[in-house]
Biopython code that builds the backbone (N, CA, C, O; Angstrom):
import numpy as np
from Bio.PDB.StructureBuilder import StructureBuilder

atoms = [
    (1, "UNK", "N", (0.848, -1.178, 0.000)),
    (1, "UNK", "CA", (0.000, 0.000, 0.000)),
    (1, "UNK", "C", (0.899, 1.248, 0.000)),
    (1, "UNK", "O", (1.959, 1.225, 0.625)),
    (2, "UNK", "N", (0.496, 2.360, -0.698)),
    (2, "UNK", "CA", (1.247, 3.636, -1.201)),
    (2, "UNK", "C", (0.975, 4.463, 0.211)),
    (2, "UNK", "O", (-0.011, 4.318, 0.934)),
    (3, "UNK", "N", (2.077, 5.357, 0.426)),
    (3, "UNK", "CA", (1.754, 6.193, 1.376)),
    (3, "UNK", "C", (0.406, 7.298, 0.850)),
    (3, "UNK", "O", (-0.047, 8.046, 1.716)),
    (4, "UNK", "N", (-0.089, 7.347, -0.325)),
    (4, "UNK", "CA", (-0.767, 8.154, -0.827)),
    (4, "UNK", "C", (-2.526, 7.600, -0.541)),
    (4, "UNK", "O", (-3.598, 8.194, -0.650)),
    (5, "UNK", "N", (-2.145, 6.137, -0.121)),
    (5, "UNK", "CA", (-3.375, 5.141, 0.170)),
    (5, "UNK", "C", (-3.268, 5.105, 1.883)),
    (5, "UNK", "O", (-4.179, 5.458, 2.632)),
    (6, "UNK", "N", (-2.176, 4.686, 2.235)),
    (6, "UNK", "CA", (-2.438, 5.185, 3.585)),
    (6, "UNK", "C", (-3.101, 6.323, 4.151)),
    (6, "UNK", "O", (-4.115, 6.328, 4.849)),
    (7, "UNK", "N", (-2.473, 7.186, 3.804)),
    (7, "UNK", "CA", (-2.905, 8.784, 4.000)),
    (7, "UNK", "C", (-4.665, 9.059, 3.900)),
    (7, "UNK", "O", (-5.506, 9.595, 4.621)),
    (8, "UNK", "N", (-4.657, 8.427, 2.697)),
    (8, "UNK", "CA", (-6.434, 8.336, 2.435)),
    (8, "UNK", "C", (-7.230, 7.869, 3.132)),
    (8, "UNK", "O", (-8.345, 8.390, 3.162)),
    (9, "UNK", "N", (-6.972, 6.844, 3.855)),
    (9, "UNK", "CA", (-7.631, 5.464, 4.671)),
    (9, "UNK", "C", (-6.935, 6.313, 6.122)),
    (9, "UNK", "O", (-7.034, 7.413, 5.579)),
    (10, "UNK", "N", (-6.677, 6.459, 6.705)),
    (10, "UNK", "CA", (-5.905, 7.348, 7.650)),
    (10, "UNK", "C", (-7.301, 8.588, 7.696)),
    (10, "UNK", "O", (-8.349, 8.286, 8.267)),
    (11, "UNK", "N", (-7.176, 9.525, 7.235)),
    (11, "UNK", "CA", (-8.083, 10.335, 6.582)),
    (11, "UNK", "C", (-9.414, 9.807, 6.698)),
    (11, "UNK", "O", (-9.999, 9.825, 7.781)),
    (12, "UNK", "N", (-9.831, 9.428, 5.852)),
    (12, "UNK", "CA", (-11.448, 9.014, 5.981)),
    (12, "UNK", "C", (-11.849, 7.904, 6.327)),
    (12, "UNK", "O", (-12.832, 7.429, 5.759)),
    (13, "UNK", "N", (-11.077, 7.079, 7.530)),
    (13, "UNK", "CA", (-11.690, 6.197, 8.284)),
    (13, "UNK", "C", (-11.441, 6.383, 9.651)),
    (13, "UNK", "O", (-12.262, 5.752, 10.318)),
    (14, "UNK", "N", (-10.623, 7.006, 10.334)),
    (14, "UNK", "CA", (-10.681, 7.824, 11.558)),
    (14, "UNK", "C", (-10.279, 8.982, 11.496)),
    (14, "UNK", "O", (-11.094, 9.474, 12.278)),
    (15, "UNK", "N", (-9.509, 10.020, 11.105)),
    (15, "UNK", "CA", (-9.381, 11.944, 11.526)),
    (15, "UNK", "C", (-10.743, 12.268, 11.395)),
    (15, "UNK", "O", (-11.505, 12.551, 12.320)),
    (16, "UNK", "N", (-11.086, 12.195, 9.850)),
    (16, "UNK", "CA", (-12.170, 12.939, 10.048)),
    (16, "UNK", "C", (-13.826, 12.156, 10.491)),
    (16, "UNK", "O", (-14.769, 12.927, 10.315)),
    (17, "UNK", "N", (-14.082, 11.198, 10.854)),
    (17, "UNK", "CA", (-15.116, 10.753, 11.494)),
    (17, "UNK", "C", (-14.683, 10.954, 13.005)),
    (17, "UNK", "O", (-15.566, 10.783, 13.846)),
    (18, "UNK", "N", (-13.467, 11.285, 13.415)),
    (18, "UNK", "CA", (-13.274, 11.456, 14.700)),
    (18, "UNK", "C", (-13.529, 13.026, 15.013)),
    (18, "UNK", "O", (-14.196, 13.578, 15.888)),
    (19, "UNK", "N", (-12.790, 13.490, 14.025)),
    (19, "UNK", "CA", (-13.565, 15.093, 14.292)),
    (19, "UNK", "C", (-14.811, 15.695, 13.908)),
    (19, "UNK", "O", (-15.163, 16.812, 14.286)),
    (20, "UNK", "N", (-15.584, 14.820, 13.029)),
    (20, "UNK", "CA", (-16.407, 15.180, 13.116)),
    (20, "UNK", "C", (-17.461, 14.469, 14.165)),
    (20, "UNK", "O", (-18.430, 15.222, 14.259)),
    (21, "UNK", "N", (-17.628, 13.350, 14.954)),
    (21, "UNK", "CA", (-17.702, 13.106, 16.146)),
    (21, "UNK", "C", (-17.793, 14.355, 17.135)),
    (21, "UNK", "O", (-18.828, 14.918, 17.490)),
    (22, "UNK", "N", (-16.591, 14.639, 17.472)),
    (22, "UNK", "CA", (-16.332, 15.590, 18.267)),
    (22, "UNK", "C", (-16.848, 16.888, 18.136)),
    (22, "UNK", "O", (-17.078, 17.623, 19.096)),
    (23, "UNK", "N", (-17.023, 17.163, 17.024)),
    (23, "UNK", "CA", (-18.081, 18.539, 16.414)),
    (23, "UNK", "C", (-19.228, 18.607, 16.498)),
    (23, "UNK", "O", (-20.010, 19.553, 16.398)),
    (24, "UNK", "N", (-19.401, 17.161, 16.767)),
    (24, "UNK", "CA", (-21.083, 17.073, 16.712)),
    (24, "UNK", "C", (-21.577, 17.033, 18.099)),
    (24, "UNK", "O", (-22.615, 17.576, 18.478)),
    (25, "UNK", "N", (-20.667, 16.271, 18.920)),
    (25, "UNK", "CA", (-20.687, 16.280, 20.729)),
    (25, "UNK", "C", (-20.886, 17.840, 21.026)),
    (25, "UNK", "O", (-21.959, 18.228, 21.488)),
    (26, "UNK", "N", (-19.639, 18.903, 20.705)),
    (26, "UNK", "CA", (-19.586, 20.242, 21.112)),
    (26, "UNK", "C", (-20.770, 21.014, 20.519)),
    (26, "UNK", "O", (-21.095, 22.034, 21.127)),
    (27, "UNK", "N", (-21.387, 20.715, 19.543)),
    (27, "UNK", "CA", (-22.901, 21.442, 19.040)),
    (27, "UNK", "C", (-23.732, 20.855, 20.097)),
    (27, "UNK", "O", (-24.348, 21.593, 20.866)),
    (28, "UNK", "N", (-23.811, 19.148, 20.217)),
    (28, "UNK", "CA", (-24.641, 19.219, 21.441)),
    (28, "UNK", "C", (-25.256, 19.699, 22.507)),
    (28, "UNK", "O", (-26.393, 19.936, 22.913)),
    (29, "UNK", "N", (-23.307, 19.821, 23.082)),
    (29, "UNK", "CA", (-23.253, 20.356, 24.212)),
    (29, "UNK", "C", (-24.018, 21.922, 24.357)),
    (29, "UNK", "O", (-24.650, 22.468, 25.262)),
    (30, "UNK", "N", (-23.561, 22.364, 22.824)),
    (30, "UNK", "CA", (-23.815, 23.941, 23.159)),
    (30, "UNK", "C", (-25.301, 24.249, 22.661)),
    (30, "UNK", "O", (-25.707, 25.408, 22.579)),
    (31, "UNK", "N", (-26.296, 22.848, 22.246)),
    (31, "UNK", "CA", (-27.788, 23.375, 22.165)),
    (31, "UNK", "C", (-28.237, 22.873, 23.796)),
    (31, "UNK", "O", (-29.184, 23.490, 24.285)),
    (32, "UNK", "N", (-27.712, 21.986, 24.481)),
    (32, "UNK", "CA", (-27.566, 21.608, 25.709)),
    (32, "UNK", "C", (-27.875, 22.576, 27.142)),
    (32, "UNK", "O", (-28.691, 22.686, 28.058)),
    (33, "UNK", "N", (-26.705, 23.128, 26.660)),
    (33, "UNK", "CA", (-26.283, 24.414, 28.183)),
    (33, "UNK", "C", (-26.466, 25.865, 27.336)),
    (33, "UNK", "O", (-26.111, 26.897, 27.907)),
    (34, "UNK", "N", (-27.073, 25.942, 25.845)),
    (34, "UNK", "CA", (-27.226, 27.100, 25.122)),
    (34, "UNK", "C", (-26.249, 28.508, 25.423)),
    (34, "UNK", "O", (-26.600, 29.663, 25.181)),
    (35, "UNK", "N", (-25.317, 28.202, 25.844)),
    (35, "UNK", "CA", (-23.351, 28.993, 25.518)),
    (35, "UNK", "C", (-22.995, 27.958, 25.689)),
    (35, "UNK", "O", (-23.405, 26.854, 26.047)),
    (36, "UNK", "N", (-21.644, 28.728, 25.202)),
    (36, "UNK", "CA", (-20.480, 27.510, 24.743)),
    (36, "UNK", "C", (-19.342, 28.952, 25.810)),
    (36, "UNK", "O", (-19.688, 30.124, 25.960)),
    (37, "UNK", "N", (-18.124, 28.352, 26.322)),
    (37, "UNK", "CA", (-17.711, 28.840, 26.297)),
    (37, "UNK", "C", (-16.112, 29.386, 25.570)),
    (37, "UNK", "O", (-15.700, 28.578, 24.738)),
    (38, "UNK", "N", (-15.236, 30.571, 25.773)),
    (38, "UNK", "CA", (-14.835, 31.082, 25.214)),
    (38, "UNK", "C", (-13.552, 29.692, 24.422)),
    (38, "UNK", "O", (-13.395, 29.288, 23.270)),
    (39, "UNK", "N", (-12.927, 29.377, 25.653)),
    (39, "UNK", "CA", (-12.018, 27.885, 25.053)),
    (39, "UNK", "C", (-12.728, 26.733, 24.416)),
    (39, "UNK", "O", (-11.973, 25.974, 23.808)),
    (40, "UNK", "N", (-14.282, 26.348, 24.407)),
    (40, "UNK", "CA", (-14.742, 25.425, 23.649)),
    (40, "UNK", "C", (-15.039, 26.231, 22.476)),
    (40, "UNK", "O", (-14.958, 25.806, 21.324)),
    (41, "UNK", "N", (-15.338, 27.242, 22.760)),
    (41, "UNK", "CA", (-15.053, 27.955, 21.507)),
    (41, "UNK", "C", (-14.477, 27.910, 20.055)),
    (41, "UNK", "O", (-14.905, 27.812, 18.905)),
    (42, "UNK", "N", (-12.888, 28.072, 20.924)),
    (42, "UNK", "CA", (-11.740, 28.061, 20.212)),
    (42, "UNK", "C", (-11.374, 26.602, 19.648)),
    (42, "UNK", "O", (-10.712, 26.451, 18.621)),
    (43, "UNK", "N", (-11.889, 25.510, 20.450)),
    (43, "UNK", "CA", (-11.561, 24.520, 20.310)),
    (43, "UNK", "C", (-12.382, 23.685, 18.976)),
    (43, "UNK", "O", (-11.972, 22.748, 18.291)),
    (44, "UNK", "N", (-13.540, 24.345, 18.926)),
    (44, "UNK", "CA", (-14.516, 23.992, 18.161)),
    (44, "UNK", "C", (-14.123, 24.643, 16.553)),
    (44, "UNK", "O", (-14.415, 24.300, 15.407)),
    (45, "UNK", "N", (-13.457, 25.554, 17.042)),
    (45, "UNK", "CA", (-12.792, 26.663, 15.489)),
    (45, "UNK", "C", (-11.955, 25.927, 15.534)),
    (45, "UNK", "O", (-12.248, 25.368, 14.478)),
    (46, "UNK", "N", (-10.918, 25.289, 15.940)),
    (46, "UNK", "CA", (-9.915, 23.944, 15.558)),
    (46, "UNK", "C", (-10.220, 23.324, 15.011)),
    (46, "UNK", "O", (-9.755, 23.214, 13.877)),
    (47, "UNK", "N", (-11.559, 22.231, 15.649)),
    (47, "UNK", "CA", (-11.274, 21.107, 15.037)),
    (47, "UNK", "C", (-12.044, 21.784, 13.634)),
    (47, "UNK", "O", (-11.796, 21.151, 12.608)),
    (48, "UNK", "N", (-12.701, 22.662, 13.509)),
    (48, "UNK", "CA", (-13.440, 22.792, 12.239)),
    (48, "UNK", "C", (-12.393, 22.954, 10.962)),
    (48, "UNK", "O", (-12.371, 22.475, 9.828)),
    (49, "UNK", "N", (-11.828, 23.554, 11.447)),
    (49, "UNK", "CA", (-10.099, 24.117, 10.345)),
    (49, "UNK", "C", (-9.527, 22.560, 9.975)),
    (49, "UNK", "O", (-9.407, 22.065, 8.855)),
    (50, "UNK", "N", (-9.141, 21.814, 11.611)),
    (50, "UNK", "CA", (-8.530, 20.741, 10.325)),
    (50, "UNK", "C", (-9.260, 19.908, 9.909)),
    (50, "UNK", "O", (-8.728, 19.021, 9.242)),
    (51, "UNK", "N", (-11.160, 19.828, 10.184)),
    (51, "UNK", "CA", (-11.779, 19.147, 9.663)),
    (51, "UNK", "C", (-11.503, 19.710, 8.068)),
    (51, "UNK", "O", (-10.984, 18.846, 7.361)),
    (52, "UNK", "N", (-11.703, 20.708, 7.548)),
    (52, "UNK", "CA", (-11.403, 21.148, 6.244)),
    (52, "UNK", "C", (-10.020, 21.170, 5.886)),
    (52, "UNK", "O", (-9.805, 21.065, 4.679)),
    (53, "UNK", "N", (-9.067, 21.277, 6.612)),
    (53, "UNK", "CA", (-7.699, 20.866, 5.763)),
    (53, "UNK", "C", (-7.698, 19.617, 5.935)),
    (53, "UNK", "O", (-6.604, 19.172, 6.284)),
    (54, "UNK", "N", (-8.587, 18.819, 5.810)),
    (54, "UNK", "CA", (-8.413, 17.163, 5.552)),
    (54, "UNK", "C", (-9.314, 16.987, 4.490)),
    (54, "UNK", "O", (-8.858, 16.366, 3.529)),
    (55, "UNK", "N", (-10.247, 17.297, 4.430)),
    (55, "UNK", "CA", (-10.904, 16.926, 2.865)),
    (55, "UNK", "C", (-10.004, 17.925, 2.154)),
    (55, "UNK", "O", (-9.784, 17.435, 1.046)),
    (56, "UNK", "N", (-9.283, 19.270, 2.281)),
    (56, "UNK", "CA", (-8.300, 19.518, 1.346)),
    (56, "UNK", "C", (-7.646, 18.706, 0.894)),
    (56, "UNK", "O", (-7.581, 18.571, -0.328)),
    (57, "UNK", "N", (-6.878, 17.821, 1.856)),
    (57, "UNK", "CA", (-5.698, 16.878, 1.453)),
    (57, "UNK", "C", (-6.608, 15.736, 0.755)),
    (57, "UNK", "O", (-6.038, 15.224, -0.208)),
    (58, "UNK", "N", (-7.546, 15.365, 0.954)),
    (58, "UNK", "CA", (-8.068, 14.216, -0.034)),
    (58, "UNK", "C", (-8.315, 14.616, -1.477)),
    (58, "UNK", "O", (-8.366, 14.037, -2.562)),
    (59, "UNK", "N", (-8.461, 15.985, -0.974)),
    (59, "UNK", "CA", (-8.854, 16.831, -2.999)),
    (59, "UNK", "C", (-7.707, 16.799, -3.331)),
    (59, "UNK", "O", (-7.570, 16.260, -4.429)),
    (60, "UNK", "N", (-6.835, 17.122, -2.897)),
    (60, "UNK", "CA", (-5.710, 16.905, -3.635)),
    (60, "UNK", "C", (-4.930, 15.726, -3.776)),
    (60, "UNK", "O", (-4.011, 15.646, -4.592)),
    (61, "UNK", "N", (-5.354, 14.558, -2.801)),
    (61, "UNK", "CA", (-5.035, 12.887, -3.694)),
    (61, "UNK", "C", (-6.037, 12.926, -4.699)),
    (61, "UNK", "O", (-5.589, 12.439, -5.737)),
    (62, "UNK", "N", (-7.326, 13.346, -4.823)),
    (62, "UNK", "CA", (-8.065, 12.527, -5.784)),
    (62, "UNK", "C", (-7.346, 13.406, -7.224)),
    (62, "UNK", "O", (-7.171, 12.914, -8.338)),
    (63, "UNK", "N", (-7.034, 14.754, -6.806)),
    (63, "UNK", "CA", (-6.701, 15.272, -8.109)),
    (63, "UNK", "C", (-5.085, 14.503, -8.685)),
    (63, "UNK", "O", (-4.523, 14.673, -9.767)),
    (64, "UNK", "N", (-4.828, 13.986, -7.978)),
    (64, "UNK", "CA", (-3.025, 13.292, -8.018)),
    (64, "UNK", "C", (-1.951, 14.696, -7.740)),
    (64, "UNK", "O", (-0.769, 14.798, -8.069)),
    (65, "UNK", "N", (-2.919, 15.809, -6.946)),
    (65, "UNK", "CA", (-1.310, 16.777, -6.697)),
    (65, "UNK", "C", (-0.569, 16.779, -5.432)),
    (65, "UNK", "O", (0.012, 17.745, -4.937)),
    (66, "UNK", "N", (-0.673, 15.306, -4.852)),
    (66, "UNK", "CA", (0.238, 15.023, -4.079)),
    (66, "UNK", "C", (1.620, 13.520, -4.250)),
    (66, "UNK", "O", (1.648, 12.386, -4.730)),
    (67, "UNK", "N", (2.328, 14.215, -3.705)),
    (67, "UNK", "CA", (3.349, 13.204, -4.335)),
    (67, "UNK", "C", (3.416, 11.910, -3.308)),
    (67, "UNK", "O", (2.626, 12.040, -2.373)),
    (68, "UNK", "N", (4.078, 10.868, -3.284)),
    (68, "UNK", "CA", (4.440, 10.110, -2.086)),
    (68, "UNK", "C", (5.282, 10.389, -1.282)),
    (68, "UNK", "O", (5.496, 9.687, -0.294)),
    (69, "UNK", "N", (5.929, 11.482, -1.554)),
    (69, "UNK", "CA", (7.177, 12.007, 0.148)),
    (69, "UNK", "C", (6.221, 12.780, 0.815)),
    (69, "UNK", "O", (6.076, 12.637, 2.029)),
    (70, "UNK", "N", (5.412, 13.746, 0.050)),
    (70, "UNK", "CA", (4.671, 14.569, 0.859)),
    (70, "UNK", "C", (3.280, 13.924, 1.490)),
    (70, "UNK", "O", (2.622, 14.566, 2.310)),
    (71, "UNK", "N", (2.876, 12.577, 1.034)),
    (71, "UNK", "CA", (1.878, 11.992, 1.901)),
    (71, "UNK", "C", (2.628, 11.271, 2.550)),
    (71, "UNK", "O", (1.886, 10.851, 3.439)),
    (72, "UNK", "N", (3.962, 10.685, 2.764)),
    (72, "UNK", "CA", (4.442, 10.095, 3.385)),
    (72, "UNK", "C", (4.749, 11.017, 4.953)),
    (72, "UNK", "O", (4.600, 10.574, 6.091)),
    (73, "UNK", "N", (5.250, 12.513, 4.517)),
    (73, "UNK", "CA", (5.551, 13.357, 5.871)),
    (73, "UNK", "C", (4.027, 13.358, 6.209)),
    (73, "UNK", "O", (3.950, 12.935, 7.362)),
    (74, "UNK", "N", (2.832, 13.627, 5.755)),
    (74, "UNK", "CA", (1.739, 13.880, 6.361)),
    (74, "UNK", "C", (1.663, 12.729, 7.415)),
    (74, "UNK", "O", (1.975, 12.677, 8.605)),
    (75, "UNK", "N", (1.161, 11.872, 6.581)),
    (75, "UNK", "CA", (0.996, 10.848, 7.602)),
    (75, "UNK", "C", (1.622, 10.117, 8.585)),
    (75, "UNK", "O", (1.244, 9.063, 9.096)),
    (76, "UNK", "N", (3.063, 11.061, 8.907)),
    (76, "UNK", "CA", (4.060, 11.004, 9.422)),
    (76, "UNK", "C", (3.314, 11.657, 10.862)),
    (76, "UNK", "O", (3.086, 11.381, 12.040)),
    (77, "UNK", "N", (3.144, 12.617, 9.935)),
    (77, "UNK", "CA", (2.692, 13.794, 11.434)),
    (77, "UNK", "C", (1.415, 13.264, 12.077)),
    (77, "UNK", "O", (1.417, 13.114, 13.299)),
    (78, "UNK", "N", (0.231, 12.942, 11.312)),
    (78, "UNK", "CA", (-0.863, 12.613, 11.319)),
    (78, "UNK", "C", (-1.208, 11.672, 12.549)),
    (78, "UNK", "O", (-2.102, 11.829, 13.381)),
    (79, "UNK", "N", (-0.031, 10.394, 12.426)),
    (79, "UNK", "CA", (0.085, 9.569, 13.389)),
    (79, "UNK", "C", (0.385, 9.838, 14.539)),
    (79, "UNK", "O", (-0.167, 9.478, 15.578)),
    (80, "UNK", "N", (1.675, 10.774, 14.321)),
    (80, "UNK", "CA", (2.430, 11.070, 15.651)),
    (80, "UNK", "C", (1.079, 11.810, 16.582)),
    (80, "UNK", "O", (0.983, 11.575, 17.787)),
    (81, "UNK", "N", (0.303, 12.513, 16.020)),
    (81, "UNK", "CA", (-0.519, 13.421, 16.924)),
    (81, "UNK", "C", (-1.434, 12.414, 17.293)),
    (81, "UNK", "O", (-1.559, 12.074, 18.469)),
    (82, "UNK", "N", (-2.094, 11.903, 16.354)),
    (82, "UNK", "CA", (-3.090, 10.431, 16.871)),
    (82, "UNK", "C", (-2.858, 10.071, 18.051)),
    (82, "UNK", "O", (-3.734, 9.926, 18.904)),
    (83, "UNK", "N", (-1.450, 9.858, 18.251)),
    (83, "UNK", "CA", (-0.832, 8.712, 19.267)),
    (83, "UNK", "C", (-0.714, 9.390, 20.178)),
    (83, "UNK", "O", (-0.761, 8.767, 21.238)),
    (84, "UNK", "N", (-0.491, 11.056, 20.316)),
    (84, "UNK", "CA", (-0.524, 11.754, 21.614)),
    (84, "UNK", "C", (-1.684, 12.083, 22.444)),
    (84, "UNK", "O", (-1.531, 12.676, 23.512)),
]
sb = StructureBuilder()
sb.init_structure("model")
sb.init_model(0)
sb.init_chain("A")
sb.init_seg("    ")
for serial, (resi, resn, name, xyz) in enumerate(atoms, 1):
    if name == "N":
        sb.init_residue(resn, " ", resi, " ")
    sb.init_atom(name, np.array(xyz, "f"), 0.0, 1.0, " ", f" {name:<3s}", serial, name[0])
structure = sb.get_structure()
């Protein structure tokens, strides 16, 4: 398997069902207790950002403008944070 297939499967079988999970908990929460506060806030503007720089990175496997070193460092990083 290509790091360009990893990366993908990486990608859309846990980051982003995990963040979007988590996006959907923090809307909960905040029709729940109706505020959110200022750090769930911020936290919620996180995960939303790299929820969208991850279907970025899949637009750009499906278009082929990623190479295999550069899905190889992604999913380099990708993991390392997973695991923290």
């Amino acid at each position: 398997m290509t790091n360009l297939e990893k990366l993908k499967n990486l990608l859309e079988n846990e980051i982003i069902q995990d963040l979007e999970e988590a996006i959907d908990d923090t809307f909960k929460m905040i029709e729940k207790e109706k505020t959110i506060s200022l750090a769930d806030r911020e936290e919620l503007e996180e995960m939303q950002d790299m929820h969208m720089e991850c279907k970025d990175i899949l637009e750009e496997i499906a278009l082929g403008e990623m190479d295999e070193d550069e899905a190889g460092e992604l999913l380099s990083e990708l993991i390392e944070m997973k695991t923290e």
